[in-house]
DRENPA-3360 file (N, C-alpha, C; in nm, 2 decimals, always signed):
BEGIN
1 = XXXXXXXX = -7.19/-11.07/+3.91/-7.22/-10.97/+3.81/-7.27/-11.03/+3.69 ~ -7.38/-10.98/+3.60/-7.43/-11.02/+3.52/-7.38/-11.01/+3.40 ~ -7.23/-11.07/+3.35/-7.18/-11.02/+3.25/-7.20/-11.13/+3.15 ~ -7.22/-11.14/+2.97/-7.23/-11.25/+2.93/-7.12/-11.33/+2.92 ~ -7.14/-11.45/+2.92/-7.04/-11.55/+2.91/-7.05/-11.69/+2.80 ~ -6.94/-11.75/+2.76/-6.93/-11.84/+2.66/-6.91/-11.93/+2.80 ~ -6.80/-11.92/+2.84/-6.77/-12.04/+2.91/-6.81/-12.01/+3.08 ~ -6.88/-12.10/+3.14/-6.93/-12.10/+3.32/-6.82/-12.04/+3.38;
9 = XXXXXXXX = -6.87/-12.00/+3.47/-6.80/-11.94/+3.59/-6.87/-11.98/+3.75 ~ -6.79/-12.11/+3.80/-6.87/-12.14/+3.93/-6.84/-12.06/+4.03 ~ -6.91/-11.96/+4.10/-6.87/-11.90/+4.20/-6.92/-11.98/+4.31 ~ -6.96/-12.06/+4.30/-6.98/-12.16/+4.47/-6.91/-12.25/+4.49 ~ -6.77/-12.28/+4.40/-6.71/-12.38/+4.34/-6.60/-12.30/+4.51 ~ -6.51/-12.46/+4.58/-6.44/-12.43/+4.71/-6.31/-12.40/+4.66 ~ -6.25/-12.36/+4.51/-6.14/-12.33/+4.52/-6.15/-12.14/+4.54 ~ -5.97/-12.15/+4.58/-5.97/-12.00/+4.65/-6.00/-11.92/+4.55;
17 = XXXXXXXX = -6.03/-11.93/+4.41/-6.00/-11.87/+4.27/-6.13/-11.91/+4.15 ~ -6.20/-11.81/+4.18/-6.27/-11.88/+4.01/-6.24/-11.80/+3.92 ~ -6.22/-11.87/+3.78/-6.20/-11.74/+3.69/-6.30/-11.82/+3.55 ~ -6.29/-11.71/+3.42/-6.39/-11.74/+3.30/-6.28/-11.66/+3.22 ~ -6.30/-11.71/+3.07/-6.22/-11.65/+3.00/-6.33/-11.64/+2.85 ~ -6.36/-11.51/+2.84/-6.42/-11.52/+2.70/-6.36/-11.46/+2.57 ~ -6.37/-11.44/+2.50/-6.32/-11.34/+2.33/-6.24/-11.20/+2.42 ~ -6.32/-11.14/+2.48/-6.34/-11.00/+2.45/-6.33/-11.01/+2.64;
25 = XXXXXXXX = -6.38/-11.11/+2.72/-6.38/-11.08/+2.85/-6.32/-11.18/+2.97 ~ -6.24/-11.18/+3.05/-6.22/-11.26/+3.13/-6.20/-11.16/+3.28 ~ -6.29/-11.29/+3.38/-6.31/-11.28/+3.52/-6.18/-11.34/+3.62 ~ -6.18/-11.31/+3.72/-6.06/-11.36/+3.83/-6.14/-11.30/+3.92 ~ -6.21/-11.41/+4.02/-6.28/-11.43/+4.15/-6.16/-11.48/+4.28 ~ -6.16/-11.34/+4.35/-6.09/-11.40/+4.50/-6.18/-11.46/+4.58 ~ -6.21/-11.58/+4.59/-6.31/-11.66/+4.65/-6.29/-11.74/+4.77 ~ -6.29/-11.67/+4.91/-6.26/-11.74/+5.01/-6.39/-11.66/+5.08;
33 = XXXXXXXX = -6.48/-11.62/+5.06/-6.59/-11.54/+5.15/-6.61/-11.55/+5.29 ~ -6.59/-11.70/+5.35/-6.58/-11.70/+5.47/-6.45/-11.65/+5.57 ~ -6.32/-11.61/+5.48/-6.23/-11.52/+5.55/-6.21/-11.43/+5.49 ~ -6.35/-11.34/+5.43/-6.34/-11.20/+5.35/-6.20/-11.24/+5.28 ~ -6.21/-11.32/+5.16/-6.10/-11.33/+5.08/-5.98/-11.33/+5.07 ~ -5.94/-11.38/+5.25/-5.81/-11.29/+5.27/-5.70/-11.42/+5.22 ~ -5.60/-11.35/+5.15/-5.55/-11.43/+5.09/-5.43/-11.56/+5.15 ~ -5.44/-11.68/+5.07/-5.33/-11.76/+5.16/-5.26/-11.83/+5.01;
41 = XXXXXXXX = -5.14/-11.89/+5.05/-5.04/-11.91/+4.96/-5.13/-12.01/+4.88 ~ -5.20/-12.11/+4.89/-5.33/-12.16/+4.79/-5.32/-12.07/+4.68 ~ -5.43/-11.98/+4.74/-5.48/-11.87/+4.64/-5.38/-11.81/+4.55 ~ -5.30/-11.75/+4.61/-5.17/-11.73/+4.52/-5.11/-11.82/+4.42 ~ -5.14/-11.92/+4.40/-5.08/-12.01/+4.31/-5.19/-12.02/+4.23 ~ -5.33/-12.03/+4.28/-5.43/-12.04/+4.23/-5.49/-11.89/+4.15 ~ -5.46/-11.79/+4.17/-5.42/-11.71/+4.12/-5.28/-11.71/+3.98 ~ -5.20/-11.67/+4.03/-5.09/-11.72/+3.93/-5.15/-11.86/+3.77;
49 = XXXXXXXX = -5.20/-12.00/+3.83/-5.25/-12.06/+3.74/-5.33/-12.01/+3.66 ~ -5.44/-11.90/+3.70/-5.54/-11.81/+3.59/-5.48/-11.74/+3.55 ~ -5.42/-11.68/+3.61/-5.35/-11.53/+3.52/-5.23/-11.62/+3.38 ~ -5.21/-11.75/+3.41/-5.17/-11.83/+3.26/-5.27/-11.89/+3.20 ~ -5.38/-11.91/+3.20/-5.49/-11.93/+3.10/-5.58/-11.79/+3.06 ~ -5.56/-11.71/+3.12/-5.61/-11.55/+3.08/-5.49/-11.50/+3.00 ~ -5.40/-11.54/+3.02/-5.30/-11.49/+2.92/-5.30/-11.55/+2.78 ~ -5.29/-11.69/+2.78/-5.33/-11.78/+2.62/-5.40/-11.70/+2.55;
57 = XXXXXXXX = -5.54/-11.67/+2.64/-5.68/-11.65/+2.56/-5.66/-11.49/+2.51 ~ -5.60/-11.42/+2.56/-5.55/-11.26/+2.50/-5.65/-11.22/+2.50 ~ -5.75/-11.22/+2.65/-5.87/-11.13/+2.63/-5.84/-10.97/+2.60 ~ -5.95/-10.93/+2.61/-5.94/-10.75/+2.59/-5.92/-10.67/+2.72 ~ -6.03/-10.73/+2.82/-6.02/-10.65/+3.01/-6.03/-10.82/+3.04 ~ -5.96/-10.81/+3.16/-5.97/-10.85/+3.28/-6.02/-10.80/+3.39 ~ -6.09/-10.87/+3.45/-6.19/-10.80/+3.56/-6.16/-10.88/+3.70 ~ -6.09/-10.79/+3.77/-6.03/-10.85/+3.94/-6.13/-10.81/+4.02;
65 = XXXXXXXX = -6.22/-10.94/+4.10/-6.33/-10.90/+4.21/-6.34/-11.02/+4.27 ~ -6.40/-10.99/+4.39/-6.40/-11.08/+4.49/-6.51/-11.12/+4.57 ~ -6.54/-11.25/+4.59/-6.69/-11.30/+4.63/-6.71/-11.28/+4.73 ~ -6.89/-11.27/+4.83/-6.91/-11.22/+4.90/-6.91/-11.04/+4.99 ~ -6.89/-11.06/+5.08/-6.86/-10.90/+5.15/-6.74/-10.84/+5.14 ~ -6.63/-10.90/+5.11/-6.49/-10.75/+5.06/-6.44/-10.82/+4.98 ~ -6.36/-10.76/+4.91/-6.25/-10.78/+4.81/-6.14/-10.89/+4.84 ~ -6.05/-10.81/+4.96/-5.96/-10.90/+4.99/-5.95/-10.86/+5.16;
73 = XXXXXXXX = -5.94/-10.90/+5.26/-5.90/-10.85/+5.35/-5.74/-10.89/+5.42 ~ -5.67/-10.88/+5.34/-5.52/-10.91/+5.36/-5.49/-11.02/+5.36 ~ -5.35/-11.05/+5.40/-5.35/-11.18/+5.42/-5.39/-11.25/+5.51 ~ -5.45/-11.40/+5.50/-5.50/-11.50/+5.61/-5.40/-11.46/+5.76 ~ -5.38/-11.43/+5.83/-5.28/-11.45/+5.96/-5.32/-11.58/+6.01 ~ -5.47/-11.64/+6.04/-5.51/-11.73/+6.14/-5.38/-11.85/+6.19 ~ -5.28/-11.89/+6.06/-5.18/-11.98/+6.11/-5.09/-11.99/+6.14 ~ -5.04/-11.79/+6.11/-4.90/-11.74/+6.12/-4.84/-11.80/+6.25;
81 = XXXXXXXX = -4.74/-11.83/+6.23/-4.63/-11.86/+6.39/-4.47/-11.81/+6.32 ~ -4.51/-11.66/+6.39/-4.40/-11.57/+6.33/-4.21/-11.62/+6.40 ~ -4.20/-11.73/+6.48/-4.06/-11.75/+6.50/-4.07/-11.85/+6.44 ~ -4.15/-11.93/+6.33/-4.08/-12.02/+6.20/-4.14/-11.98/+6.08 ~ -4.16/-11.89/+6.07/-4.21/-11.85/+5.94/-4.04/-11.77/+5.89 ~ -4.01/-11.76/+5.74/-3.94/-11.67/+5.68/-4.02/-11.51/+5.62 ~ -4.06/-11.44/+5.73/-4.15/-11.31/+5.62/-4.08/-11.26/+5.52 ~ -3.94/-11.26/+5.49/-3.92/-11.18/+5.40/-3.88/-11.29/+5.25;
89 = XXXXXXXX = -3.90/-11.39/+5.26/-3.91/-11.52/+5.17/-4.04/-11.53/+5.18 ~ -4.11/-11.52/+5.20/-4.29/-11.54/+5.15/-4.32/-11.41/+5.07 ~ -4.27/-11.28/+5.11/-4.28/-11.18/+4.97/-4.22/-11.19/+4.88 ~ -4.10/-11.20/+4.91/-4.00/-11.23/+4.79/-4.04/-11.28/+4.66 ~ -4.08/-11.47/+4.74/-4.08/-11.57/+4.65/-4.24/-11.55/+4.63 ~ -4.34/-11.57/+4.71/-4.49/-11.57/+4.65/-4.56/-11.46/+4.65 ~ -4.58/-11.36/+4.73/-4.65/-11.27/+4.70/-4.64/-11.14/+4.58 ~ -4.48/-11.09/+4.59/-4.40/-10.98/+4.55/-4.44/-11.02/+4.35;
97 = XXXXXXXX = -4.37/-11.16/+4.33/-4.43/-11.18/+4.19/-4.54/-11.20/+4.13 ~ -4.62/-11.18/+4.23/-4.78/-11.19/+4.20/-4.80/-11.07/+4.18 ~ -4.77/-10.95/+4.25/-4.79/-10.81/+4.24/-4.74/-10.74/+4.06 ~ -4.63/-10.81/+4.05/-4.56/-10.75/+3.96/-4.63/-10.81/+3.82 ~ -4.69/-10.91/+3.85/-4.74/-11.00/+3.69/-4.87/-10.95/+3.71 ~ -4.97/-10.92/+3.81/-5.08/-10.86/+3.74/-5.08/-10.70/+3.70 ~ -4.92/-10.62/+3.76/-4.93/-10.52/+3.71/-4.87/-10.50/+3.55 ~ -4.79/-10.65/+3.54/-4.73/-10.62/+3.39/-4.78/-10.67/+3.29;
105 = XXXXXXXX = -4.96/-10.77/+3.33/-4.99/-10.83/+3.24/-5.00/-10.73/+3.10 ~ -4.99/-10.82/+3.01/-5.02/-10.76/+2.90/-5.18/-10.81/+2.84 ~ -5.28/-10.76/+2.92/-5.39/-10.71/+2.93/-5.43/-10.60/+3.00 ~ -5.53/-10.53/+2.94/-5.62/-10.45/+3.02/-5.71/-10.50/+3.17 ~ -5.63/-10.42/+3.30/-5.73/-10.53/+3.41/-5.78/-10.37/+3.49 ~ -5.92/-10.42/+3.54/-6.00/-10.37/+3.60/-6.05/-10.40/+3.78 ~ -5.97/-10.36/+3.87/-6.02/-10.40/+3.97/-6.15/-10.36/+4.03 ~ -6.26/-10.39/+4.04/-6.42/-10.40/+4.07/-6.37/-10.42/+4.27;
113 = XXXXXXXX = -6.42/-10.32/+4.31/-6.37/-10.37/+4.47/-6.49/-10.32/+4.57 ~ -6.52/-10.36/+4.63/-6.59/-10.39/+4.75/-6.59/-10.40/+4.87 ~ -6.64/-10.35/+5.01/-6.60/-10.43/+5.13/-6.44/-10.38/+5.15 ~ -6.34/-10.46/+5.20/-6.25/-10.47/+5.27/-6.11/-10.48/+5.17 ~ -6.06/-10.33/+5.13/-5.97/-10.36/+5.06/-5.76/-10.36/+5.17 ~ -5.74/-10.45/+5.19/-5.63/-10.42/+5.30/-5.51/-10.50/+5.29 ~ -5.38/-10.44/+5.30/-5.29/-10.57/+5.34/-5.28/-10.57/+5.16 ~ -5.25/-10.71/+5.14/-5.24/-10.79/+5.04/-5.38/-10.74/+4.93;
121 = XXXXXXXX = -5.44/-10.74/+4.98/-5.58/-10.68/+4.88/-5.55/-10.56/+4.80 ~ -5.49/-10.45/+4.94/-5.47/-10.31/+4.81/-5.36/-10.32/+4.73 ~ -5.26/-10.45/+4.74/-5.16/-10.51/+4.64/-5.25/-10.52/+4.50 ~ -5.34/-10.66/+4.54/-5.41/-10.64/+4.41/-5.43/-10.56/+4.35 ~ -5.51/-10.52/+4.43/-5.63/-10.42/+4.39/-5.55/-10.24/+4.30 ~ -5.46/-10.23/+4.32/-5.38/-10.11/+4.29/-5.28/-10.14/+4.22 ~ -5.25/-10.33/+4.18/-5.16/-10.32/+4.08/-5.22/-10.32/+3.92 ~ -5.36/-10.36/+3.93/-5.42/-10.31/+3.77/-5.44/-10.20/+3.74;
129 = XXXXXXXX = -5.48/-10.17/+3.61/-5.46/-10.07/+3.55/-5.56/-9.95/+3.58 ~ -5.66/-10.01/+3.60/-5.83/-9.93/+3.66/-5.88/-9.99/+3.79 ~ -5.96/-9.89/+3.87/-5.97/-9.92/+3.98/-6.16/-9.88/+4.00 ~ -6.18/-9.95/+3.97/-6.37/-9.88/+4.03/-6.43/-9.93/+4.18 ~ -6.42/-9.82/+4.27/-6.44/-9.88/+4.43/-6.62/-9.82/+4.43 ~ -6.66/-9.91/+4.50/-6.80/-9.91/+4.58/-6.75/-9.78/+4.68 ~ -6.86/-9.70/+4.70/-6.81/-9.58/+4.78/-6.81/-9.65/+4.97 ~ -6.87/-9.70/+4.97/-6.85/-9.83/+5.12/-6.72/-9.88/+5.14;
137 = XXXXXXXX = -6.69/-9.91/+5.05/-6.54/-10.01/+5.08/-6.40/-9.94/+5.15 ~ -6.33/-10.05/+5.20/-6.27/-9.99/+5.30/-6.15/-10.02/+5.32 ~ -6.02/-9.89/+5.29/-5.87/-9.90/+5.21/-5.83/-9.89/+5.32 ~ -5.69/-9.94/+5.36/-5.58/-9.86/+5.47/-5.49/-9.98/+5.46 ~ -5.45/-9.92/+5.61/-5.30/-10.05/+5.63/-5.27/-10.07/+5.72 ~ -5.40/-10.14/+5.80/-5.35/-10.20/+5.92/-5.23/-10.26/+5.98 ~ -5.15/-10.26/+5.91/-4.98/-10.37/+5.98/-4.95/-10.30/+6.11 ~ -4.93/-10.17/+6.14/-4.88/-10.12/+6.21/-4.96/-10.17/+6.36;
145 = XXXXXXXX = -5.12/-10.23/+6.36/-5.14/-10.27/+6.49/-5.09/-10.46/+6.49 ~ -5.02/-10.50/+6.38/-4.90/-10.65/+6.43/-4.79/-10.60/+6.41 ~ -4.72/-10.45/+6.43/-4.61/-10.46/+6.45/-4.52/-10.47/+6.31 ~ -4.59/-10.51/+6.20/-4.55/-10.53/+6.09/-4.52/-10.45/+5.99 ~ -4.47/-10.41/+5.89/-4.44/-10.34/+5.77/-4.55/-10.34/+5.66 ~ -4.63/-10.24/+5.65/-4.68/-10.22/+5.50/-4.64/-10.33/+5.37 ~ -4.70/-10.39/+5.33/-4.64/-10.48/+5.16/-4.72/-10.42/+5.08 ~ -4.69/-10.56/+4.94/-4.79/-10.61/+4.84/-4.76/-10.46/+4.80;
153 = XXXXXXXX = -4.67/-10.33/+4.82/-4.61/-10.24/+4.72/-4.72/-10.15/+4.77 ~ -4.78/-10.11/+4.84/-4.83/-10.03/+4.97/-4.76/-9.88/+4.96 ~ -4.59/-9.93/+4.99/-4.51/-9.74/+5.00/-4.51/-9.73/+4.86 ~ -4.53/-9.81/+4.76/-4.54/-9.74/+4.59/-4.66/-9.68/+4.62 ~ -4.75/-9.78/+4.61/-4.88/-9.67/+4.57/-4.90/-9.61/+4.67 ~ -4.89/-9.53/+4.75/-4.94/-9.45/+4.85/-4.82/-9.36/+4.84 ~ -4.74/-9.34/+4.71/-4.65/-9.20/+4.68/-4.76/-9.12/+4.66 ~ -4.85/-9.15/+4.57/-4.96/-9.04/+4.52/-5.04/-8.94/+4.63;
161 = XXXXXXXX = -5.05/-9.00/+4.77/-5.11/-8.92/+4.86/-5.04/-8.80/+4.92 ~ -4.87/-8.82/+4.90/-4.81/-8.74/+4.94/-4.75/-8.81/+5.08 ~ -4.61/-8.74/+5.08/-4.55/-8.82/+5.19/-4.63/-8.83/+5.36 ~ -4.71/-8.73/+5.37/-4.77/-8.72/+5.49/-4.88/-8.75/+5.57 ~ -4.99/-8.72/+5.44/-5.06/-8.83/+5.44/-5.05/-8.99/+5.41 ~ -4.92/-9.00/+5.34/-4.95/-9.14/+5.35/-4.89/-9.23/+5.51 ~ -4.80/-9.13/+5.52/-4.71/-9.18/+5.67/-4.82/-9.20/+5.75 ~ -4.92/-9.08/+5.72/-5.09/-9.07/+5.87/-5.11/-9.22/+5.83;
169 = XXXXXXXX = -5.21/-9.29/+5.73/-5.25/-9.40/+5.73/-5.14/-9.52/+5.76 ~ -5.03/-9.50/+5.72/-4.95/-9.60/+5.75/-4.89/-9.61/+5.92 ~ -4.89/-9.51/+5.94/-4.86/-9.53/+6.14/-4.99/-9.55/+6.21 ~ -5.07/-9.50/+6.17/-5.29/-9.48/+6.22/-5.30/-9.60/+6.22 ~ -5.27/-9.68/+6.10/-5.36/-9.78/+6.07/-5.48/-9.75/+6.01 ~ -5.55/-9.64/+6.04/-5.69/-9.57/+6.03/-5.72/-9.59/+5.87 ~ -5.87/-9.66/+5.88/-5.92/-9.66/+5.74/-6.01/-9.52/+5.64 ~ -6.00/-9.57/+5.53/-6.05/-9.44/+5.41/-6.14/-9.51/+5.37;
177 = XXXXXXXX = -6.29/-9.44/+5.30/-6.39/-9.50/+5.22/-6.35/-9.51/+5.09 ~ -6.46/-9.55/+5.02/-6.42/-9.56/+4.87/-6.41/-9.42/+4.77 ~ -6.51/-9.33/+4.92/-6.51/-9.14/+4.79/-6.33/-9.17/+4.84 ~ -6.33/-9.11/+4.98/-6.19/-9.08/+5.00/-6.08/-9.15/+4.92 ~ -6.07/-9.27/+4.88/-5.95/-9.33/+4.82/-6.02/-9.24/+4.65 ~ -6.07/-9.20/+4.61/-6.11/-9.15/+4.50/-6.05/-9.00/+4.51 ~ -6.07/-8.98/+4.63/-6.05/-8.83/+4.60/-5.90/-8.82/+4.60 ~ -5.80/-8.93/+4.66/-5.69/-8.95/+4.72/-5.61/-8.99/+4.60;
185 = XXXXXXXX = -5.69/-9.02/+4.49/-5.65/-9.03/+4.39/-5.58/-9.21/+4.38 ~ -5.66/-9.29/+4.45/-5.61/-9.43/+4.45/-5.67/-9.51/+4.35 ~ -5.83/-9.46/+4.34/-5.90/-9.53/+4.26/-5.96/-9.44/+4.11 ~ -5.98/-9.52/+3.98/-6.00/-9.42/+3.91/-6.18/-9.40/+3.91 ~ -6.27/-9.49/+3.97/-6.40/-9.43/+3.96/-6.45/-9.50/+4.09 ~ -6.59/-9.41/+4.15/-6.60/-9.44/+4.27/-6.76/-9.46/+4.25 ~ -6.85/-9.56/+4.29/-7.01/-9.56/+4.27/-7.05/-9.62/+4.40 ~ -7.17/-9.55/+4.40/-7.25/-9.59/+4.51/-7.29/-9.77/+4.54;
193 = XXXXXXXX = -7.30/-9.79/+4.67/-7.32/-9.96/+4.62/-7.44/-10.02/+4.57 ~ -7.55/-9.96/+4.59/-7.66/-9.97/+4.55/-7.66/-9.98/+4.36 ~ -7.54/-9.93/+4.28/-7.51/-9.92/+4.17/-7.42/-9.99/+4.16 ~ -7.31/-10.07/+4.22/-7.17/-10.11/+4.20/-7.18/-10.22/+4.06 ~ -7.28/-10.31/+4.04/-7.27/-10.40/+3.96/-7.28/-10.33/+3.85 ~ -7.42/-10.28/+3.82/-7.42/-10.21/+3.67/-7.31/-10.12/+3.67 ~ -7.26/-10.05/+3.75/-7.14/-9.93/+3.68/-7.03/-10.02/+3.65 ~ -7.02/-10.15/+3.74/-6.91/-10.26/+3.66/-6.91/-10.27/+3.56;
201 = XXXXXXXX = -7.04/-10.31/+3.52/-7.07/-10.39/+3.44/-7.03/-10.25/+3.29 ~ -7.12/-10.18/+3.31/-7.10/-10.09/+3.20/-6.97/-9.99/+3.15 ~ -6.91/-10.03/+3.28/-6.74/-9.91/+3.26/-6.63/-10.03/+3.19 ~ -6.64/-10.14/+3.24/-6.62/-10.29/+3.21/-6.62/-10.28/+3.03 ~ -6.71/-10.23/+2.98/-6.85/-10.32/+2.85/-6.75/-10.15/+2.79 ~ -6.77/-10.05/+2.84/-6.67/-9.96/+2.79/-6.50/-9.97/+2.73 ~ -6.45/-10.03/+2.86/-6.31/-10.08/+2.82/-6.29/-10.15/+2.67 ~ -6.36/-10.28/+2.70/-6.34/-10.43/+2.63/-6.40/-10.35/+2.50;
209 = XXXXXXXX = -6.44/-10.23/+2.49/-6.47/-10.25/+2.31/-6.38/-10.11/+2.27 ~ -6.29/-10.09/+2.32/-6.25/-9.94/+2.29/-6.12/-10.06/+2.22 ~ -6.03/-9.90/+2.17/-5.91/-9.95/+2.06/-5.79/-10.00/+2.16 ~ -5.84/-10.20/+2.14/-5.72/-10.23/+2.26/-5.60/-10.23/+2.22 ~ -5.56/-10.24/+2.13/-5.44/-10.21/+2.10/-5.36/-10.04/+2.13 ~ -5.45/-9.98/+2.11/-5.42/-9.80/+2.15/-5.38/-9.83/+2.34 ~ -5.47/-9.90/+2.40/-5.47/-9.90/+2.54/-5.35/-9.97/+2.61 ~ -5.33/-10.10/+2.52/-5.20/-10.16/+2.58/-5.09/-10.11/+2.52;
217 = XXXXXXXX = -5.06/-10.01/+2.41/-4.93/-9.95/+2.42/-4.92/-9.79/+2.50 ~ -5.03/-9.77/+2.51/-5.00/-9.67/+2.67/-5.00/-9.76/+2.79 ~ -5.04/-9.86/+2.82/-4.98/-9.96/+2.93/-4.86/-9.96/+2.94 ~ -4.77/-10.02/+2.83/-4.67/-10.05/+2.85/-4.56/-9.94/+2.82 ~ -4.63/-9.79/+2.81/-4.53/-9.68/+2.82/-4.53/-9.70/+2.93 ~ -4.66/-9.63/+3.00/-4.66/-9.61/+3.16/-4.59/-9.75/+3.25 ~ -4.59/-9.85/+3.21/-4.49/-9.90/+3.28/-4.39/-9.88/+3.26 ~ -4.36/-9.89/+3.16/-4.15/-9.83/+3.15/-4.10/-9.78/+3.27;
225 = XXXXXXXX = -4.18/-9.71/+3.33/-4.09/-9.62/+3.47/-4.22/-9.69/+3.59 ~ -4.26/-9.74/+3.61/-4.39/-9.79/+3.70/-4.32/-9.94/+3.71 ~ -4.31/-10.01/+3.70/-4.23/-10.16/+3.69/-4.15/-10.16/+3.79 ~ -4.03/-10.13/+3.75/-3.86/-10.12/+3.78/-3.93/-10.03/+3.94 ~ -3.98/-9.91/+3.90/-4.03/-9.86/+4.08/-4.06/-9.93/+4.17 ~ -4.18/-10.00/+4.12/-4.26/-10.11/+4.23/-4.16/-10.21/+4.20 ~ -4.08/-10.28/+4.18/-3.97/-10.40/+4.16/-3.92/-10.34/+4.32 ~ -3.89/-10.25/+4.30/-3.74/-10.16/+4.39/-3.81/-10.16/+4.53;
233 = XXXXXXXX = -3.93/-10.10/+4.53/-4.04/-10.09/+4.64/-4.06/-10.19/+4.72 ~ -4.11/-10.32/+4.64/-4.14/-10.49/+4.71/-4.04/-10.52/+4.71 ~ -3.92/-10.52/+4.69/-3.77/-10.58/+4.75/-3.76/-10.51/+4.85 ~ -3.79/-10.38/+4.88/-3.76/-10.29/+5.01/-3.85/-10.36/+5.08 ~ -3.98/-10.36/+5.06/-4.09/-10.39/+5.16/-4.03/-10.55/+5.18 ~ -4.02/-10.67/+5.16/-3.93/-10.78/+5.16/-3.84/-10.73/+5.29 ~ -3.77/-10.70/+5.28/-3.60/-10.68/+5.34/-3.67/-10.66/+5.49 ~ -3.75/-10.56/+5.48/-3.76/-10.44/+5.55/-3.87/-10.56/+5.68;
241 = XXXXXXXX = -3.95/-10.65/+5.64/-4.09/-10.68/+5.68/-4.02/-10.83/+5.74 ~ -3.88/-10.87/+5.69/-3.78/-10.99/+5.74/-3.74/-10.96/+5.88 ~ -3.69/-10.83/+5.88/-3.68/-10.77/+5.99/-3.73/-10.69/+6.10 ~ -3.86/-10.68/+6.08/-3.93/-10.66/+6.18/-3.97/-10.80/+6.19 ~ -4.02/-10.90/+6.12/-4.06/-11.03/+6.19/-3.95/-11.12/+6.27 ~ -3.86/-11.05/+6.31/-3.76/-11.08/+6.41/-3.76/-11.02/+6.55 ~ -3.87/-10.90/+6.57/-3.88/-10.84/+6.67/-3.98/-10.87/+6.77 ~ -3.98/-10.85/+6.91/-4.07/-10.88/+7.01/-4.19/-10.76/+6.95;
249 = XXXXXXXX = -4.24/-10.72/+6.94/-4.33/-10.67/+6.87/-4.38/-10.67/+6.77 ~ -4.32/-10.75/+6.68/-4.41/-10.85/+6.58/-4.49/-10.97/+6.63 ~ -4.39/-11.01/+6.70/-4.44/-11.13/+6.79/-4.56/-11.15/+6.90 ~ -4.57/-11.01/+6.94/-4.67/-10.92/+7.01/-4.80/-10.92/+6.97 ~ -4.77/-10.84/+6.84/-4.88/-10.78/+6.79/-4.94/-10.90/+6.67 ~ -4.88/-11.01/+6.62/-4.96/-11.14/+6.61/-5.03/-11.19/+6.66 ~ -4.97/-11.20/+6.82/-5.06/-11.28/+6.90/-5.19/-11.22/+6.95 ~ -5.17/-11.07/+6.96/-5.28/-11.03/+6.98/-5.38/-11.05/+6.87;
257 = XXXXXXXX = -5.34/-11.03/+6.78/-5.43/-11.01/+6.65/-5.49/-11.15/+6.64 ~ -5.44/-11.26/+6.66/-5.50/-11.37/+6.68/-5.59/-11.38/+6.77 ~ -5.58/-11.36/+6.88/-5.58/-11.37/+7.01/-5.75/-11.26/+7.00 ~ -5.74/-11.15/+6.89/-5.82/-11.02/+6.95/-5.81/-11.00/+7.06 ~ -5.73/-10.90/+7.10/-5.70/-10.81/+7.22/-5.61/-10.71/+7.17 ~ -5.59/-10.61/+7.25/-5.51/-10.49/+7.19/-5.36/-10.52/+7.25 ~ -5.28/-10.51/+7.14/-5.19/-10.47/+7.17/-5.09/-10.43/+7.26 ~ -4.98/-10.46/+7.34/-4.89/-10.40/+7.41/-4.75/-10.42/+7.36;
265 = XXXX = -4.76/-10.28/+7.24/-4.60/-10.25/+7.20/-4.50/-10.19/+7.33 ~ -4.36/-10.26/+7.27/-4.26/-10.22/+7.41/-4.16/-10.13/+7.31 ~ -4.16/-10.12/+7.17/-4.04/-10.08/+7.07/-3.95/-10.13/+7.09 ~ -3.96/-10.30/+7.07/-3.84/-10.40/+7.07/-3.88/-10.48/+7.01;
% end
């Protein structure tokens, strides 16, 4: 995106994470394009390190987007080996605090989304404050074909759809576009792709000069009761996601998912 800048921003650069920090604007690039962004404990740290030098700088917006064709497309699985992994100690300890600090930064953040928002991505992507999706892009919550539990605070944000529709996406798996997650009330503006950059750029260029101080103490009302919820949510999703990774049908639906081939749940 063509936004101006003081300081470079390498987007070809191999870490998982590029970011820029200016006066008035700083960037945070999910940059793994060759596994559609999907995220790995790297990144997460690598993450976490920008979101402490975007903090120093006390920009105005933060802008969350991701290089190449999607956003994020969940987490990496490619090296999962679910009978030594801990799942409910990798939310706990890395992912869950990630969720919670870019929802409690004390900045204004804008997620710019594209492509493949899923898994770990609609974590991101739904824990800032604004949401602008490409009408293409593509929400849901695949876990249920590995057998797994919804995260990254998933059953928070999908109270808004209402309990029934959100149960449909969450047992379906089945994906939404970018109108749909707009109309569903997930994202707050939705543009065609053919426009995605400029409406960034200019909804973006809107934020960063409005009364930031007026904007971050309605932030931090609306968290008062939005915080402590999603805290309560990712400790459930934790608990909950430990225990199914103990089941023959987590173990199942990994290997297939590795494997690509469908599935043979036994509900064990």
């Amino acid at each position: 995106m063509a936004f101006e800048r003081s300081l470079p921003l390498d987007l070809t650069t191999d870490e998982p994470v590029a970011f820029g920090v200016d006066v008035d604007l700083a960037e945070l690039w999910l940059n793994r394009p060759a596994r559609l962004n999907a995220s790995s404990d790297e990144m997460v740290r690598a993450i976490d390190l920008a979101l402490d030098a975007i903090a120093e700088r006390s920009p105005r917006v933060l802008v969350v987007g991701g290089v190449g064709r999607a956003f994020c497309a969940g987490r990496d699985l490619s090296d999962a080996h679910p009978e030594d992994e801990d799942a409910e100690a990798i939310l706990a300890d890395v992912y869950n605090p990630l969720i919670l600090r870019l929802a409690s930064l004390d900045v204004i953040t804008v997620a710019a989304v594209h492509g493949a928002v899923l898994g770990t991505g609609l974590g991101f992507a739904l824990a800032c404050d604004l949401v602008i999706a490409a009408s293409s892009s593509r929400w849901g919550s695949p876990f249920a074909r590995i057998g797994a539990v919804l995260d990254s605070g998933g059953h928070y944000f999908f109270r808004r759809l209402g309990h029934q529709r959100a149960m449909d996406l969450i047992l379906l798996g089945e994906l939404i576009d970018g109108s749909d997650a707009f109309k569903y009330g997930l994202v707050s503006r939705v543009v065609d792709e053919e426009h995605f950059e400029e409406e960034v750029e200019l909804y973006v260029q809107r934020v960063a000069h409005g009364p930031t101080q007026a904007f971050l103490a309605s932030k931090r009302i609306l968290n008062r009761e939005r915080i402590p919820a999603l805290a309560e949510v990712l400790a459930m999703e934790a608990e909950a996601q430990g225990g199914c990774a103990r089941t023959l049908d987590y173990a199942t639906g990994l290997r297939s998912f590795v494997e690509h081939q469908e599935p043979r749940f036994e509900g064990l």
